[in-house]
C-alpha positions as CSV (number, residue, x, y, z in Angstrom):
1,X,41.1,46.6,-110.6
2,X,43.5,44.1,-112.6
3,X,41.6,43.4,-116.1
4,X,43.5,40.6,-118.6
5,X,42.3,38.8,-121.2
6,X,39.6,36.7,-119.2
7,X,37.8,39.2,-118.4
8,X,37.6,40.6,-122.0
9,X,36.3,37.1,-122.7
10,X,33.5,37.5,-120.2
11,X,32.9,40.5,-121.6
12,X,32.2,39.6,-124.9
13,X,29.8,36.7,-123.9
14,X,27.8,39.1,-122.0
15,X,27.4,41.1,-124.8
16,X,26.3,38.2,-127.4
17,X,23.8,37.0,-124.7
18,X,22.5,40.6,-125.1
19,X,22.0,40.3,-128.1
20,X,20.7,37.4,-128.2
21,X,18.2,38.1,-125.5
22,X,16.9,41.2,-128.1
23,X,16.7,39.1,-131.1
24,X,14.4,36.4,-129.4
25,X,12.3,39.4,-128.4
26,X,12.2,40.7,-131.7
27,X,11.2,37.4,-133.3
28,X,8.6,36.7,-130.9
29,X,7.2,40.3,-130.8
30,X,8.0,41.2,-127.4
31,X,10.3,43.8,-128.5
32,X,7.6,46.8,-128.4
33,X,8.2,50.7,-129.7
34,X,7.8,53.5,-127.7
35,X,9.0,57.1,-128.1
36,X,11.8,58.9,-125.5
37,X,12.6,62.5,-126.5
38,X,10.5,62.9,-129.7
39,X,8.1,60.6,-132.2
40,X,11.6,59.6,-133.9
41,X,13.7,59.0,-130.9
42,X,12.8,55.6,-129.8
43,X,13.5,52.9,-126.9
44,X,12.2,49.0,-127.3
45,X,11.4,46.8,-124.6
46,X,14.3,45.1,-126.3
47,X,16.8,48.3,-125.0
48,X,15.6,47.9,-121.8
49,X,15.3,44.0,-121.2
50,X,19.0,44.0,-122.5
51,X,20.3,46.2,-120.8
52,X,19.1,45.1,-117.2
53,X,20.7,42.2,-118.0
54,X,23.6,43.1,-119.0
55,X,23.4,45.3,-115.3
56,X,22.2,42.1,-113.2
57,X,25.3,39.6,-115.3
58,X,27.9,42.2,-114.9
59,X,26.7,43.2,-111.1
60,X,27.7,39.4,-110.0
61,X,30.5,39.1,-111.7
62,X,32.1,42.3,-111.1
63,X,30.1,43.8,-107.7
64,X,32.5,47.0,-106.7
65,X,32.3,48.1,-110.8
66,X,29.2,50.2,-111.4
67,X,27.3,50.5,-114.5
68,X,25.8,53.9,-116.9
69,X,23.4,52.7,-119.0
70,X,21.8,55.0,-121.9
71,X,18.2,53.6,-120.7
72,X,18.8,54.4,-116.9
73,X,20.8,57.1,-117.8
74,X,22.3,57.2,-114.2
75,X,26.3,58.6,-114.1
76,X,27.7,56.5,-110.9
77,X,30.2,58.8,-108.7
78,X,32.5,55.3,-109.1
79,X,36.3,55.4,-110.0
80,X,35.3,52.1,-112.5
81,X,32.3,51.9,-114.4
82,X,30.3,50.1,-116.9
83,X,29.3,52.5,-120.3
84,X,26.7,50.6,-121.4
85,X,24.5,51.2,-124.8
86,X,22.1,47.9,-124.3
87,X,21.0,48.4,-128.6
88,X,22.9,51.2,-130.3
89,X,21.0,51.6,-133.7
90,X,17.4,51.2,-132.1
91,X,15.6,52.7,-135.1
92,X,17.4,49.9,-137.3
93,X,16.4,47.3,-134.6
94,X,12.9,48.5,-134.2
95,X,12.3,48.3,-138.2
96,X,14.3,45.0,-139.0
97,X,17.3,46.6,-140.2
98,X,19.9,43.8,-138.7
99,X,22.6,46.6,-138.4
100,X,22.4,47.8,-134.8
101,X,24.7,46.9,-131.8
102,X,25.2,45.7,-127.8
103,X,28.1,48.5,-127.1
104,X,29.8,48.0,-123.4
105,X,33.3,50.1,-122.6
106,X,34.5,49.3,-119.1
107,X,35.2,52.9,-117.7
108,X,38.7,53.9,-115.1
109,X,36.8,57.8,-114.9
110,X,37.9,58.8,-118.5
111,X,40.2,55.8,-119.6
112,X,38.7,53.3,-121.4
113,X,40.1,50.4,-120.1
114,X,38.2,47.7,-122.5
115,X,35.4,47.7,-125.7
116,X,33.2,45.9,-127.2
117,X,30.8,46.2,-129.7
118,X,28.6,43.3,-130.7
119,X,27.5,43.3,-134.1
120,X,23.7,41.7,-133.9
121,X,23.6,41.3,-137.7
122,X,26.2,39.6,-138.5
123,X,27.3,37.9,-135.3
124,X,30.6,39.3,-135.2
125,X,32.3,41.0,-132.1
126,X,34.7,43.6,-132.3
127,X,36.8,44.2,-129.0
128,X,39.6,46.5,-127.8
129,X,41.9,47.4,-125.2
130,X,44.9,49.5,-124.4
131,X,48.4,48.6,-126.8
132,X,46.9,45.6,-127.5
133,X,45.4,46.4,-130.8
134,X,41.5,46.0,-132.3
135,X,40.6,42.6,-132.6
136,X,37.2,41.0,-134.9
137,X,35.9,37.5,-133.3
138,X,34.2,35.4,-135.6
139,X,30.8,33.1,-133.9
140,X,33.1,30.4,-134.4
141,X,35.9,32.1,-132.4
142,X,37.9,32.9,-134.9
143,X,40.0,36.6,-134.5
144,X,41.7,38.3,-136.9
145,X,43.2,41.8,-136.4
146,X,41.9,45.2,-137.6
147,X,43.6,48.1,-139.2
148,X,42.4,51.0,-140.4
149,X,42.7,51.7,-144.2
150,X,45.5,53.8,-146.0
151,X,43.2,55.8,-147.8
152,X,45.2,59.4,-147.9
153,X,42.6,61.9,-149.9
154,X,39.3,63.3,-149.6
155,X,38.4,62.2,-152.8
156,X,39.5,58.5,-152.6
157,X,37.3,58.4,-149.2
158,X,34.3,56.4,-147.7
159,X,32.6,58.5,-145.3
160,X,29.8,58.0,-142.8
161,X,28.3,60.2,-140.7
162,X,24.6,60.2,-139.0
163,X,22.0,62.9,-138.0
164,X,20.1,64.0,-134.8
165,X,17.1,63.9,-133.6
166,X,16.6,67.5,-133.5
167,X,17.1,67.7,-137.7
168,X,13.6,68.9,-138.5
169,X,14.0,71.4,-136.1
170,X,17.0,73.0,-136.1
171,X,19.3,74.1,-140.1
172,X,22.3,73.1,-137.3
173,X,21.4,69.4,-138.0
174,X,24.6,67.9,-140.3
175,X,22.7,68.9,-143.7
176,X,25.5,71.2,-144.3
177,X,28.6,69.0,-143.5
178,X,26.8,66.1,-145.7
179,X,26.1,68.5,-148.5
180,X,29.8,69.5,-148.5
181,X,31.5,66.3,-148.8
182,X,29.0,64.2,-150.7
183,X,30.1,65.9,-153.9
184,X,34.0,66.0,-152.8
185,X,33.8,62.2,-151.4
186,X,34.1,58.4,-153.4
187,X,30.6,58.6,-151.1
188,X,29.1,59.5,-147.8
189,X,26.9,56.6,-146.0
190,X,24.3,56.7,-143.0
191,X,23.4,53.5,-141.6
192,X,22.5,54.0,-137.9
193,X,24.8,53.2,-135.6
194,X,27.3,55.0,-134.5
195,X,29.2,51.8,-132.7
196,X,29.3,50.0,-135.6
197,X,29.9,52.8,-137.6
198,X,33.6,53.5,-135.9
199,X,34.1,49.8,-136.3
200,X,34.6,49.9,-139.7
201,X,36.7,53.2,-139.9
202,X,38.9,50.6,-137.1
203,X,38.3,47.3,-139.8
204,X,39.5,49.6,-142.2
205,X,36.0,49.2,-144.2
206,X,35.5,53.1,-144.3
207,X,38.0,55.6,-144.4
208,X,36.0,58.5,-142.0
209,X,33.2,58.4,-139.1
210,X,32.0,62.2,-138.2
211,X,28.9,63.0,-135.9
212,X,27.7,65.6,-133.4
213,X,25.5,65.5,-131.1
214,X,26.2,62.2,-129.4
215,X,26.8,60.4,-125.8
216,X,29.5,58.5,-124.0
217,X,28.0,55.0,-124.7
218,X,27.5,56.2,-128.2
219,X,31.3,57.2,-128.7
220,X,33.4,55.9,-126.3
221,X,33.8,52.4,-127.1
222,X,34.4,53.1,-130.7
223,X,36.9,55.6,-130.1
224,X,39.6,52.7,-128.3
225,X,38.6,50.5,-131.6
226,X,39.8,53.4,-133.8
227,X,42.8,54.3,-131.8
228,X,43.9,50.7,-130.8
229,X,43.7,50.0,-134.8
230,X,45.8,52.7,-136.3
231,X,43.3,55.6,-136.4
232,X,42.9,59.1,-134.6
233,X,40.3,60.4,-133.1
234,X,39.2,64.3,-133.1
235,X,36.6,66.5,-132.1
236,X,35.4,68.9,-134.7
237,X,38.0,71.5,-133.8
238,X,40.7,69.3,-134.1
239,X,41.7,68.2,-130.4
240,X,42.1,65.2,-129.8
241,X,38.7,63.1,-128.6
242,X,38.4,62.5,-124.9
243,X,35.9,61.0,-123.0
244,X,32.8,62.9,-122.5
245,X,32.8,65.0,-126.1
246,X,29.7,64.7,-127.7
247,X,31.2,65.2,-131.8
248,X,34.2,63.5,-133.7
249,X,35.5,63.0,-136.4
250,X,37.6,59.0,-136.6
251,X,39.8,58.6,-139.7
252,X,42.6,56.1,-140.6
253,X,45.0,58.8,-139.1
254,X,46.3,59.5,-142.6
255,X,47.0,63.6,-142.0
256,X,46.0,64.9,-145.3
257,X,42.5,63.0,-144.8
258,X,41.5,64.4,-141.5
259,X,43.2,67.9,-141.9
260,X,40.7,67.7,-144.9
261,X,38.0,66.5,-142.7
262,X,38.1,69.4,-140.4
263,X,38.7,72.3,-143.3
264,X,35.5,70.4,-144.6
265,X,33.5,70.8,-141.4
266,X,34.7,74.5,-140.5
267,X,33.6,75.4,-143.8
268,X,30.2,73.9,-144.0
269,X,29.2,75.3,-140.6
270,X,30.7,78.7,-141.5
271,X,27.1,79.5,-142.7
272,X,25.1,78.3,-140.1
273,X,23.0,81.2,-138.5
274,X,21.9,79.4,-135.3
275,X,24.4,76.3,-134.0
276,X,23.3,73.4,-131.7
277,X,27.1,72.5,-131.5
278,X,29.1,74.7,-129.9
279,X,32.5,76.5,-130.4
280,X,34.9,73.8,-130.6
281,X,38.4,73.8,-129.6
């Protein structure tokens, strides 16, 4: 498959007519609630609506490339694939909280060959591929490009991080990692979405993303937006992040920061006396 800038355009418009496609459903109250895995784990009629279209839009225009989609949750046995995550931040969407996400990465097996993240509250796209660096469009079309910050110490640092679903069930729930580096931290955020959250460790808006427990359209986008702007991408051990991990910890790359990082979450978990995560390498 030969993929230029084009396609990256198309790409982008499919995912603001996404998003589009759930707002209008949220303002007119067709974007109903209803629980997947537990009473806090939720899917919208939004999630689904958005994502078939994104499936039936992205079918025509690209009919050998198949699609996973988090709703659907079907892995193709395709060499190039969709990773589609139709609203990443559904509990945000669901309540009104405008910071949730359309998250598409266009798939070669485990290269990420494109992503793009569409910011539903503000209206904003950030978009990514190989050596050709992290890039913010504007609704008016504007771009600039993104770099991660220079932040170099723990203590100078904006973290976020976010919690699973299984966190009233299990101490192995990120209580521990938070509680270590809130104190040791300028401050440690949750707001919900994992997408957008490694867009701003890529815009250079935070300084550190870390969170276990997730899925390939949760992470895998994000991951090419942190890289392709400066920044590294680990798993809690310390290798490097490929496709199909389900923690990670994005900095700005600085090494003193994400050594740091790392010490921090080894220690915190030292404790633990059942884990939901396991050894990491």
């Amino acid at each position: 498959m030969v993929f230029d800038e084009h396609d990256a355009d198309t790409v982008i418009g499919v995912a603001r007519a996404a998003g589009d496609l759930a707002r209008r459903m949220y303002l007119s109250g067709a974007a109903t609630v209803q629980q997947k895995s537990s009473d806090i784990d939720l899917v919208t009629a939004a999630d689904v609506a958005a994502e078939g279209f994104i499936r039936d839009t992205l079918g025509r225009l690209y009919p050998s490339v198949a699609l996973w989609g988090e709703e659907s949750n079907q892995q193709p046995d395709s060499e190039y694939f969709w990773l589609v995550d139709p609203i990443d931040g559904t509990t945000n969407f669901a309540h009104g909280v405008p910071y949730c996400s359309v998250n598409i990465a266009l798939q070669r097996r485990a290269e990420t060959l494109l992503a793009v993240t569409y910011h539903l509250g503000l209206d904003v796209t950030y978009y990514a591929w190989p050596r050709s660096g992290t890039w913010l469009r504007e609704a008016s079309g504007a771009e600039y490009r993104l770099h991660v910050s220079a932040t170099s110490t723990l203590r100078k640092a904006l973290l976020i991080t976010g919690f699973p679903y299984h966190r009233a069930e299990s101490e192995d729930n990120n209580g521990r990692e938070f509680a270590y580096f809130m104190p040791r931290t300028t401050c440690v955020r949750n707001f919900g979405s994992a997408a957008l959250d490694l867009a701003h460790v890529a815009a250079g808006s935070a300084d550190v993303y870390w969170e276990g427990w997730l899925n390939p359209w949760d992470l895998t986008a994000g991951v090419l937006l942190v890289r392709e702007a400066g920044g590294r991408v680990t798993t809690y051990g310390g290798r490097e992040w490929v496709f199909g991990d389900s923690n990670a910890v994005a900095s700005n790359g600085q090494p003193e920061l994400h050594q740091a990082m790392l010490d921090g979450i080894r220690t915190a978990r030292a404790g633990l006396t059942e884990r939901r995560l396991p050894v990491f390498a």
